[in-house]
MMTF fields as JSON, N, C-alpha, C and O atoms, coordinates in Angstrom:
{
  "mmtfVersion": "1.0.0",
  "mmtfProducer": "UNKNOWN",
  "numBonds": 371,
  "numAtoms": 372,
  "numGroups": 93,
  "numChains": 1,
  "numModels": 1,
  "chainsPerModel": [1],
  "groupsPerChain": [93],
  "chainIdList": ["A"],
  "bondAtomList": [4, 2, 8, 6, 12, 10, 16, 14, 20, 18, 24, 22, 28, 26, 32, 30, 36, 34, 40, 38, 44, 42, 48, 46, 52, 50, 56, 54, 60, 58, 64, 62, 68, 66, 72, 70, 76, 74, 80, 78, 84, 82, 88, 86, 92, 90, 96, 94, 100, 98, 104, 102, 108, 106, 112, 110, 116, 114, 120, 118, 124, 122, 128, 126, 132, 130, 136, 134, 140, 138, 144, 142, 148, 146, 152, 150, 156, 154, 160, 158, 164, 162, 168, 166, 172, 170, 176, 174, 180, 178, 184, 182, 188, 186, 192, 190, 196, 194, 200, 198, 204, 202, 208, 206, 212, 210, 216, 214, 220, 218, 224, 222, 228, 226, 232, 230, 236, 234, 240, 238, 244, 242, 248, 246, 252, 250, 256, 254, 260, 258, 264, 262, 268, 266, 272, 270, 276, 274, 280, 278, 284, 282, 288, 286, 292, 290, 296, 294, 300, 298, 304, 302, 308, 306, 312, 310, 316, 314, 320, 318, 324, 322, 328, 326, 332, 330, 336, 334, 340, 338, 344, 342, 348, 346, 352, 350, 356, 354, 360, 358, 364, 362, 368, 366],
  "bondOrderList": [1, 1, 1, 1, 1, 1, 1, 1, 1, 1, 1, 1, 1, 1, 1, 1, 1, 1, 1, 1, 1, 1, 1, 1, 1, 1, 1, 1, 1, 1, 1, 1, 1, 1, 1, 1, 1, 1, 1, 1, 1, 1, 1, 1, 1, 1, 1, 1, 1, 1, 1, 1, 1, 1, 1, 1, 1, 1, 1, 1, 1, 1, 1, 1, 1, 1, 1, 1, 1, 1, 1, 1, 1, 1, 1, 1, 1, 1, 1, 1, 1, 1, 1, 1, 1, 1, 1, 1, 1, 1, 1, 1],
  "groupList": [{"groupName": "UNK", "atomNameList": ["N", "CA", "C", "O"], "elementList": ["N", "C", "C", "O"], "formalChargeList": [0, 0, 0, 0], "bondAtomList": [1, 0, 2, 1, 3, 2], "bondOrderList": [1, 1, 2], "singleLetterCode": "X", "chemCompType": "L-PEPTIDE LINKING"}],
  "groupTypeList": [0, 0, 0, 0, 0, 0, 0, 0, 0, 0, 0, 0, 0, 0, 0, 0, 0, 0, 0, 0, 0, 0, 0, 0, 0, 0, 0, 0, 0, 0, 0, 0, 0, 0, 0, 0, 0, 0, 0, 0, 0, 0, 0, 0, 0, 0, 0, 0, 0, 0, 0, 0, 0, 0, 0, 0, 0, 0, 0, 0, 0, 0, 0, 0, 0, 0, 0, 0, 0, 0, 0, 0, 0, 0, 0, 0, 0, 0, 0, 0, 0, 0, 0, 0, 0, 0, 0, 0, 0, 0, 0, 0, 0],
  "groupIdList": [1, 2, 3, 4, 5, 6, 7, 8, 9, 10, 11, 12, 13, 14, 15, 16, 17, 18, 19, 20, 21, 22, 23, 24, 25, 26, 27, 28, 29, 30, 31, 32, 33, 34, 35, 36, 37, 38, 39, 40, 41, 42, 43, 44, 45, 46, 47, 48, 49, 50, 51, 52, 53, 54, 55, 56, 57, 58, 59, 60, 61, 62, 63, 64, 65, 66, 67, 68, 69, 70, 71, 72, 73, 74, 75, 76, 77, 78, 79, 80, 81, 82, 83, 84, 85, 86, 87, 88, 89, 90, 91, 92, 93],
  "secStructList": [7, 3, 3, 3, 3, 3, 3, 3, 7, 1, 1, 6, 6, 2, 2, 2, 2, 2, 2, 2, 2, 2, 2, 2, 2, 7, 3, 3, 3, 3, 6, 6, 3, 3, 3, 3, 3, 7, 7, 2, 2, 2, 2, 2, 2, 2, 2, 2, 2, 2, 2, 6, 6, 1, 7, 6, 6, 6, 7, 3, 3, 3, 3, 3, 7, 7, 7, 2, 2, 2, 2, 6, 6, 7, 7, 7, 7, 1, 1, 1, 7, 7, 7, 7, 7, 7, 7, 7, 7, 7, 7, 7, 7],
  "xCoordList": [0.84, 0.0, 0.881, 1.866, 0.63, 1.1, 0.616, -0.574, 1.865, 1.672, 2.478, 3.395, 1.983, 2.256, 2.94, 2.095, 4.076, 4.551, 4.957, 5.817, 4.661, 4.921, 5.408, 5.25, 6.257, 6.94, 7.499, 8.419, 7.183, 7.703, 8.409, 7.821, 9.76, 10.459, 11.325, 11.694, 11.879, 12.04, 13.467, 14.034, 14.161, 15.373, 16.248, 15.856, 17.568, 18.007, 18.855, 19.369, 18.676, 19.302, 18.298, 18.439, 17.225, 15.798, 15.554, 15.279, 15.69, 15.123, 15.94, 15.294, 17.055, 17.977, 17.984, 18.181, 17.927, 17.994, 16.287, 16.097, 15.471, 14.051, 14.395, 14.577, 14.567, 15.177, 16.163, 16.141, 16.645, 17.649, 17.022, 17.35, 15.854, 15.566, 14.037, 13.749, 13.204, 12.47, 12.864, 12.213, 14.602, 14.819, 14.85, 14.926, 14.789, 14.375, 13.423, 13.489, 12.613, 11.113, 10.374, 9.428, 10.982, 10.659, 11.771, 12.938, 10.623, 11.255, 10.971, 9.875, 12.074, 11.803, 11.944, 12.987, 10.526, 9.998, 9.727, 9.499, 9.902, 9.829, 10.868, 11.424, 11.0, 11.746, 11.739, 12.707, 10.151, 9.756, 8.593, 7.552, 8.707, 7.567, 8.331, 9.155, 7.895, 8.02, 7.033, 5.994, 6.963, 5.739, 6.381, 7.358, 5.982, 6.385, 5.47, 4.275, 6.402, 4.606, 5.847, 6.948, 4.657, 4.62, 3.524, 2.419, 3.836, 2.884, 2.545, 2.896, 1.893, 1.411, 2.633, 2.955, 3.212, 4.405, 5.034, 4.852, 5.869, 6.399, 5.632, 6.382, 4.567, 3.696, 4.008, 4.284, 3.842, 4.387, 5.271, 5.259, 6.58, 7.914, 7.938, 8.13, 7.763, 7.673, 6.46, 6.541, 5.605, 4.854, 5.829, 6.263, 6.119, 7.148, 8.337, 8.492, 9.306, 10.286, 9.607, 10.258, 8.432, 8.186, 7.967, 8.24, 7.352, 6.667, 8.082, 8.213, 8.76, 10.125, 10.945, 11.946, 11.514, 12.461, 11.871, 12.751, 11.071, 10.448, 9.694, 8.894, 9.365, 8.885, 7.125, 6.759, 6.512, 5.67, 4.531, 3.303, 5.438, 5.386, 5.366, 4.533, 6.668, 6.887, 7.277, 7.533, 7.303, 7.213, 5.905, 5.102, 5.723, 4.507, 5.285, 6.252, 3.854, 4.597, 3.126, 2.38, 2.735, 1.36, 1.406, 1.838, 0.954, 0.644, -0.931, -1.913, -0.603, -1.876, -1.82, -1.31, -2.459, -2.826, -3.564, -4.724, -3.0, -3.429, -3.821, -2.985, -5.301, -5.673, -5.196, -4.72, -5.268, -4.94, -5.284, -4.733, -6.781, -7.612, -7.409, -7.482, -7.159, -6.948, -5.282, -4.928, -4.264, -2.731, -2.974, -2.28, -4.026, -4.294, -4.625, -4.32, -5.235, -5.713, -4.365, -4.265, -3.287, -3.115, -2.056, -1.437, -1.76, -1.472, 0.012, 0.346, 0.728, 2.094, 2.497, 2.375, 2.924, 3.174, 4.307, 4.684, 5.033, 7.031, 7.482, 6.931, 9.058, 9.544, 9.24, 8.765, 9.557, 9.576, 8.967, 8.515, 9.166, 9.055, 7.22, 6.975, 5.994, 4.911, 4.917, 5.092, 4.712, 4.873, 3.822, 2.838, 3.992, 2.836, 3.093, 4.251, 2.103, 2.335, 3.16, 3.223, 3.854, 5.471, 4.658, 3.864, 5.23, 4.867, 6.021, 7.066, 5.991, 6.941, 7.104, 6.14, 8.489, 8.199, 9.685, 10.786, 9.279, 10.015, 10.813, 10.269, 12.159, 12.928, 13.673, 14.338, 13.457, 14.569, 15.477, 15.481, 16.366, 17.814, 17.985, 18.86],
  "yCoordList": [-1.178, 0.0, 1.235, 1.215, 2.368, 3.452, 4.297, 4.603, 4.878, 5.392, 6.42, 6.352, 7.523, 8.914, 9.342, 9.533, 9.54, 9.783, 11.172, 11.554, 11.897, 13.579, 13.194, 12.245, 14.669, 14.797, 15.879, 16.411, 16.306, 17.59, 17.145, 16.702, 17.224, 16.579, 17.608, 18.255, 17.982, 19.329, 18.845, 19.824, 18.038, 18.007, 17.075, 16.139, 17.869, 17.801, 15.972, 15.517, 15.354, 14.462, 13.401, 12.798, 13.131, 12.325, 12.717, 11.913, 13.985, 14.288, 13.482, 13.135, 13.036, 13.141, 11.134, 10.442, 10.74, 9.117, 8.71, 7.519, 9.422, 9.25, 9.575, 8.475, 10.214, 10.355, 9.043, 8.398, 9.115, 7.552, 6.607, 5.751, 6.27, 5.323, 5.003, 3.862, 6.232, 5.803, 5.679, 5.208, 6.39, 5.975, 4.215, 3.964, 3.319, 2.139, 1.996, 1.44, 2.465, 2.39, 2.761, 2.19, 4.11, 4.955, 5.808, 5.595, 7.094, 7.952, 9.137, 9.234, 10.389, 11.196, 12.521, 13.167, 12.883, 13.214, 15.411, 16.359, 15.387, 16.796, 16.852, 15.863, 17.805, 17.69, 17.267, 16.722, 17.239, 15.993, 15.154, 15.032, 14.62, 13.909, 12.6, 12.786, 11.436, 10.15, 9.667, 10.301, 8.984, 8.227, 6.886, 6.833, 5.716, 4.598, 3.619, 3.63, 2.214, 1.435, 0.319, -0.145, 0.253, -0.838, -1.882, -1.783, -2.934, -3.51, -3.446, -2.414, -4.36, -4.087, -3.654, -2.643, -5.24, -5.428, -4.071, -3.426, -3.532, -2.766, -1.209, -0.303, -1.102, -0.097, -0.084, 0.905, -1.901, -1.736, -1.416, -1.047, -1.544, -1.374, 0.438, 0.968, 0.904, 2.716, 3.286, 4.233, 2.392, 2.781, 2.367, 3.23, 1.256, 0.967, 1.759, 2.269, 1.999, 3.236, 4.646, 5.334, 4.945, 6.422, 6.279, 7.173, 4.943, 5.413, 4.636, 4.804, 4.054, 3.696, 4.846, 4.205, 6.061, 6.95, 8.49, 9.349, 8.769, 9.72, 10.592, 9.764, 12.045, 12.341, 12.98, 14.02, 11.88, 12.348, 13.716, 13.707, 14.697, 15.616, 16.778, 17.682, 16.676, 18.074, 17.553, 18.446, 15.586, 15.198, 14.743, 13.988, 15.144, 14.826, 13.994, 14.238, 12.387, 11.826, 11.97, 12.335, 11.832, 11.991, 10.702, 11.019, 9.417, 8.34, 8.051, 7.538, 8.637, 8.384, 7.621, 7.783, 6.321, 5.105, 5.378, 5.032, 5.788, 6.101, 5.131, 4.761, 4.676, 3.452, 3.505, 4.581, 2.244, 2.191, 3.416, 4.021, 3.192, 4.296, 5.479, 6.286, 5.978, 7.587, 7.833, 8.971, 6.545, 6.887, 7.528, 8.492, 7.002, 7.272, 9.346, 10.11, 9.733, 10.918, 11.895, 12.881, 11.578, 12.119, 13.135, 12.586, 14.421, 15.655, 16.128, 16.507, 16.099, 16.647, 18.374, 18.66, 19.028, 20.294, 20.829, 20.989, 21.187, 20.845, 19.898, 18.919, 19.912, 18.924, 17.626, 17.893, 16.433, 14.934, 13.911, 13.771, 13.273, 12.141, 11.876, 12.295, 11.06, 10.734, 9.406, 8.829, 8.436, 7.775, 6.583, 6.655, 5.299, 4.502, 3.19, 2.936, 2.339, 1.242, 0.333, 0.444, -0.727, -1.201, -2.694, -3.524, -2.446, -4.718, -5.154, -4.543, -6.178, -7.41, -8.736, -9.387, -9.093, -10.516, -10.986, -10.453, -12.156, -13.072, -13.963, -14.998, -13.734, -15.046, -15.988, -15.421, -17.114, -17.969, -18.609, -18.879, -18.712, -19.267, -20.673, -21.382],
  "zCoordList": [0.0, 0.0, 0.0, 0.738, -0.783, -0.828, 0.23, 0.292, 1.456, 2.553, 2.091, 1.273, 2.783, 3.117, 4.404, 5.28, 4.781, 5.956, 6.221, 5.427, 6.949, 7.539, 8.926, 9.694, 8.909, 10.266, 10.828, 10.206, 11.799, 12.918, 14.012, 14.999, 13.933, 14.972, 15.157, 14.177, 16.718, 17.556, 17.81, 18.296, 17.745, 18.017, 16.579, 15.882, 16.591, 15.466, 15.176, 14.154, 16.537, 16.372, 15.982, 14.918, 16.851, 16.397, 14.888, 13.998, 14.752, 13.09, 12.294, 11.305, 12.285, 11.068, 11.817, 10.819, 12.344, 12.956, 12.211, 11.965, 11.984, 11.598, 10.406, 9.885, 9.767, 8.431, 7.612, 6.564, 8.336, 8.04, 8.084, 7.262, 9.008, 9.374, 8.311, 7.95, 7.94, 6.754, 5.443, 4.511, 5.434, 4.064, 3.454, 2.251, 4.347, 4.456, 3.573, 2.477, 4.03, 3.167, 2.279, 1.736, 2.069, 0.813, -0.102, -0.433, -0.386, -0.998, -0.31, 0.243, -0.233, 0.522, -0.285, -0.392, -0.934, -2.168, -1.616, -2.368, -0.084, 0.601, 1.778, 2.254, 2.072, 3.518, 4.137, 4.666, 4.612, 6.161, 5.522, 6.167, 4.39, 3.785, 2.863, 1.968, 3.272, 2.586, 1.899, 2.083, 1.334, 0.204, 0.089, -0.659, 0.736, 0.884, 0.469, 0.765, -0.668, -0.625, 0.1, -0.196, 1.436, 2.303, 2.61, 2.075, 3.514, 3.725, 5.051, 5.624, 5.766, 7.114, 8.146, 8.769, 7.937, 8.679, 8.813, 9.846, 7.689, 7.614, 8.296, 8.658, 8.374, 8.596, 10.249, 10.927, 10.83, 12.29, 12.886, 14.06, 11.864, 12.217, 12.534, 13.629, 11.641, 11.298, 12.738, 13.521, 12.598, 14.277, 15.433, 16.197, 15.541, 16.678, 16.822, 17.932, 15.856, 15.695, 16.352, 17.138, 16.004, 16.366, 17.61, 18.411, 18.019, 19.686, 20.575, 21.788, 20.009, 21.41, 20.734, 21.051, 20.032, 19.835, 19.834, 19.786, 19.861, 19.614, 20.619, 21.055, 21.442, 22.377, 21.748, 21.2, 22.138, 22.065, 22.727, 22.813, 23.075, 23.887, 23.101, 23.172, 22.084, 21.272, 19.559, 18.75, 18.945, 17.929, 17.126, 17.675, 16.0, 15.52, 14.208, 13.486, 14.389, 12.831, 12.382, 13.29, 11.575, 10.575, 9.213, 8.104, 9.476, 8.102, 7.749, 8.284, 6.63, 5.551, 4.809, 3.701, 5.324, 4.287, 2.464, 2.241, 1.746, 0.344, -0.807, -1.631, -0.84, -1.406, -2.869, -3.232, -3.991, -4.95, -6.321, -7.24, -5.549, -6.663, -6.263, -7.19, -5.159, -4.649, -5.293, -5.6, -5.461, -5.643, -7.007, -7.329, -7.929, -9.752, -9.677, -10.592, -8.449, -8.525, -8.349, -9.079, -7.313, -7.502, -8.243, -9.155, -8.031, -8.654, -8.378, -7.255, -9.252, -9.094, -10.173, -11.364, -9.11, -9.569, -9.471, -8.311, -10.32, -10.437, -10.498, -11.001, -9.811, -10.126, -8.887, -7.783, -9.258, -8.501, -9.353, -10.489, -8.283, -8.938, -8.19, -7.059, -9.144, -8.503, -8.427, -9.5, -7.019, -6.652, -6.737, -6.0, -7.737, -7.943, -7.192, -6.862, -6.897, -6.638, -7.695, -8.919, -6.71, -7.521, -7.825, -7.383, -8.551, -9.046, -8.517, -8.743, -7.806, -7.062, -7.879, -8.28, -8.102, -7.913, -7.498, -7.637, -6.955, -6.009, -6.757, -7.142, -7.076, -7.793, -6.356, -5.489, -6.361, -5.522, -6.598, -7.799, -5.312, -6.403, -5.944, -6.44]
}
């Protein structure tokens, strides 16, 4: 699923360890904005990261689950890249 990730994080060291740490998963298409297609699992990992590293006091993360048919709508204005769902496949050796 194509997820949307935002973020306001108040200290410069959490920012840039959260930064590193969703480049894992996506693309980091704004300053504090990722566009990741993940799956559940992965959706838990990025929740578990924010709530054991993160102060939920003065950090805000913001994920918007973005369904297949809403990813077709939307709208890119300048430059980037627009982000579609990926086809997979699995070779074993």
């Amino acid at each position: 699923m194509i997820t949307l990730i935002t973020y306001d994080i108040t200290e410069p060291k959490r920012l840039t360890k959260l930064h590193k740490y969703l480049k894992e998963f996506g693309l980091n298409t704004q300053k504090s904005v990722f566009e990741c297609d993940i799956d559940k699992t992965a959706l838990k990992q990025i929740r578990a990261y924010c709530r054991d590293n993160l102060d939920i006091a003065t950090d805000s993360v913001r994920i918007y689950k973005i369904c297949s048919h809403c990813i077709n709508k939307v709208i890119l204005s300048g430059t980037g890249i627009k982000v579609t769902q990926f086809e997979y496949m699995v070779i074993d050796d």
